[in-house]
N, C-alpha and C positions, 0 to 999 in steps of 0.2 A: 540438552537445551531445547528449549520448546520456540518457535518462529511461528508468525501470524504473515497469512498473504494475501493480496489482493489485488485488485486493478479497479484502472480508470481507465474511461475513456476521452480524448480529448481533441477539439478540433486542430486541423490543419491547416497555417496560413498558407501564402501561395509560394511560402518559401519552401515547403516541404516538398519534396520531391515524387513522383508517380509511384516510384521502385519499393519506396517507404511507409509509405499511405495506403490506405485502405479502410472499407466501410464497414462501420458498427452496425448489421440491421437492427438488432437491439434495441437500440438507443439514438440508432438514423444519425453515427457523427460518420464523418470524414473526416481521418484523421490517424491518430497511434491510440496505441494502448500502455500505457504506465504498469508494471508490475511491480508493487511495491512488500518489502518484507521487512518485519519489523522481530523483535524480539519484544516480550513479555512484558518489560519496562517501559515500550513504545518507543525507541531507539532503532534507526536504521540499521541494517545489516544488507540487503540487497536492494537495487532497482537496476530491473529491462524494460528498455523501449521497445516495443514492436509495431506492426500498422495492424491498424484498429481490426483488420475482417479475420487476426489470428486468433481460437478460441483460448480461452483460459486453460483448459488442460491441455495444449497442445506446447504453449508458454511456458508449461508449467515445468514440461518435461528438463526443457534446457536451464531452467532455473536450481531447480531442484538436483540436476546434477554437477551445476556450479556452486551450488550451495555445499555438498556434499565434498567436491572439491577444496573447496576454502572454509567450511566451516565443518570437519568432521564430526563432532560433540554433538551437530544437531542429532535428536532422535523423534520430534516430534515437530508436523508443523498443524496449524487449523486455518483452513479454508471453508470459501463460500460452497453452495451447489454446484458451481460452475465448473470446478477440479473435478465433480464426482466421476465417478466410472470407473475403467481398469486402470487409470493413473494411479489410484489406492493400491492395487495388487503391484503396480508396477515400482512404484516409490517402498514400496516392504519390500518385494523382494531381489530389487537390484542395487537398492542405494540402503537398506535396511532402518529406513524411515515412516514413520508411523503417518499417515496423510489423515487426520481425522474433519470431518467432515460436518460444519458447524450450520445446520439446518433454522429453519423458522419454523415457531409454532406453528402447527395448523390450520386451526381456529380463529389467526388474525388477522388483521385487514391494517393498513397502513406504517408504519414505519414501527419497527420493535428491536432494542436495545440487544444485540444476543452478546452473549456470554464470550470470552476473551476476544470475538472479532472487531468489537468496538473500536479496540487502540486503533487498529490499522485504520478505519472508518473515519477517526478523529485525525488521523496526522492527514489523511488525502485533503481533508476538509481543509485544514492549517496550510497545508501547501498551497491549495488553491486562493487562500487570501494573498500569495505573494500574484502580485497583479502577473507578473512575467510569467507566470506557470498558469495560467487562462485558457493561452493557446498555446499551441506548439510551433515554433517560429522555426526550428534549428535544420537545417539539409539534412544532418545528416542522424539515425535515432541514439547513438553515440556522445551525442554533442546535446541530445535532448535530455540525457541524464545528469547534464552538470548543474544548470538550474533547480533539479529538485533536490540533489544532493546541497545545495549552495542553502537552500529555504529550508531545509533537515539541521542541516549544521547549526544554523544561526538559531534553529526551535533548543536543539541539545542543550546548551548552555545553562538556558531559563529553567530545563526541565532536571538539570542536572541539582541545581543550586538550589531550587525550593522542593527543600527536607524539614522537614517538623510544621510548626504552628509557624501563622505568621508574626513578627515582631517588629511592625510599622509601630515607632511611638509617634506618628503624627495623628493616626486614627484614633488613639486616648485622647488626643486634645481637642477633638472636635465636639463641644457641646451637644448635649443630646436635647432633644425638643420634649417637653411635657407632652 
């Protein structure tokens, strides 16, 4: 089974706690961090909350071996630059997980579509139209997983159910204009 992974970063109301929180220099949030894993289809399979000043590969580790735990069958997951380093060597040869590492062109300059990381790219996006996933209101980073799982859940449905062409007969009836 092959898994795509990522993060966000996302502010802190004042509900959030000291213990929980922490600064993205990155990206200058204060706040958590969302690690979100999706499978192939763009379907949840995992989310951890962390405070924003933990790197990605260091996230990654306790994910990757919760992943491993509950989903044995993974054998591939694709990640940003930000997994790179001996998380690669460490995900092959302790959990016997392939960590492949989904780079950007070169050559480019401003935002570029890459290759299977999009899904994950798109559902962050989708999550953040639920106005409640914005910010990060919850005390506790526990409690800040229920909200994305809640705006995951209610995406599955729609994404579930639209298989083939679509088959709206009110779009036939709508006159076309010369």
């Amino acid at each position: 089974m092959t898994l795509i992974v990522d993060s966000q970063s996302v502010k802190g109301a004042s509900t959030v706690g000291r213990n929980s929180r922490g600064y993205d220099a990155a990206k200058k949030i204060n706040g958590r961090k969302r690690h979100i894993t999706l499978d192939t289809l763009g379907l949840p399979v995992m989310i951890t909350v962390t405070p924003a000043d933990i790197q990605d590969r260091d996230a990654a580790r306790d994910a990757l071996w919760r992943l491993h735990l509950t989903q044995p069958q993974t054998t591939q997951v694709r990640a940003d630059r930000g997994y790179a380093g001996e998380l690669v060597h460490w995900a092959r040869d302790r959990l016997w997980i392939s960590l492949r590492i989904v780079s950007r062109p070169k050559a480019t300059k401003g935002f570029v579509v890459l290759p299977r990381r999009w899904k994950v790219e798109r559902a962050i996006g989708w999550c953040m139209n639920t106005r409640r996933n914005a910010r990060d209101y919850e005390r506790l980073p526990q409690h800040s997983e229920a909200p994305l799982n809640w705006a995951l859940i209610t995406m599955m449905p729609r994404r579930l159910t639209r298989r083939g062409p679509r088959t709206d007969t009110w779009a036939k009836e709508i006159p076309q204009s010369p």
